[in-house]
C-alpha positions in Angstrom: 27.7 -47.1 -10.6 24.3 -47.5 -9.8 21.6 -45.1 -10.5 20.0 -43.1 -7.8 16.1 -44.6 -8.9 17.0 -48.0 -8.9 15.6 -50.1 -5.7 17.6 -52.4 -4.8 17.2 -56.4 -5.6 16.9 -57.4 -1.7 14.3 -54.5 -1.3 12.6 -55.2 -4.3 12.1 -59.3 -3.4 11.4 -58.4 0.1 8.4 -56.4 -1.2 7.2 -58.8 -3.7 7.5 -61.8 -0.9 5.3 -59.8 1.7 2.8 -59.2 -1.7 2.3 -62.6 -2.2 1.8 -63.6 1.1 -0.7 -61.2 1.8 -2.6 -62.6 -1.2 -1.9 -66.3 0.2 -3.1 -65.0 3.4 -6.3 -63.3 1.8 -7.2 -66.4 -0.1 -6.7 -69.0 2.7 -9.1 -66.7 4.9 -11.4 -66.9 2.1 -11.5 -70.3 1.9 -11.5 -71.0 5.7 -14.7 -68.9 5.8 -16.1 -70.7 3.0 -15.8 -74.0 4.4 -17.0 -72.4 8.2 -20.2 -71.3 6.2 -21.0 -74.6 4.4 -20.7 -75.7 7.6 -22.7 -73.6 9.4 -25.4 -73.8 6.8 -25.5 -77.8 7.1 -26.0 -78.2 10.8 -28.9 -75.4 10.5 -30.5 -77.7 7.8 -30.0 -80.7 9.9 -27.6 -82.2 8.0 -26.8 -85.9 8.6 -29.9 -86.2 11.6 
């Protein structure tokens, strides 16, 4: 039998799935506004004129 405590496995990857895409997700946005910033800062500097 299984213990009353114990999650079970589907519940369990499910959770550690939606943790990993959040921190996917986080780091992606990071990056996007990175890059949006560089570029930002560039065409204020007159970058390439």
């Amino acid at each position: 039998m299984s213990e009353p405590n114990q999650i079970p496995v589907s519940t369990e990857r499910r959770r550690r799935q939606r943790t990993r895409n959040l921190a996917l997700f986080f780091v992606l946005l990071a990056f996007v506004v990175l890059v949006y910033g560089i570029t930002i800062t560039k065409i204020k500097l007159g970058y390439g004129s």
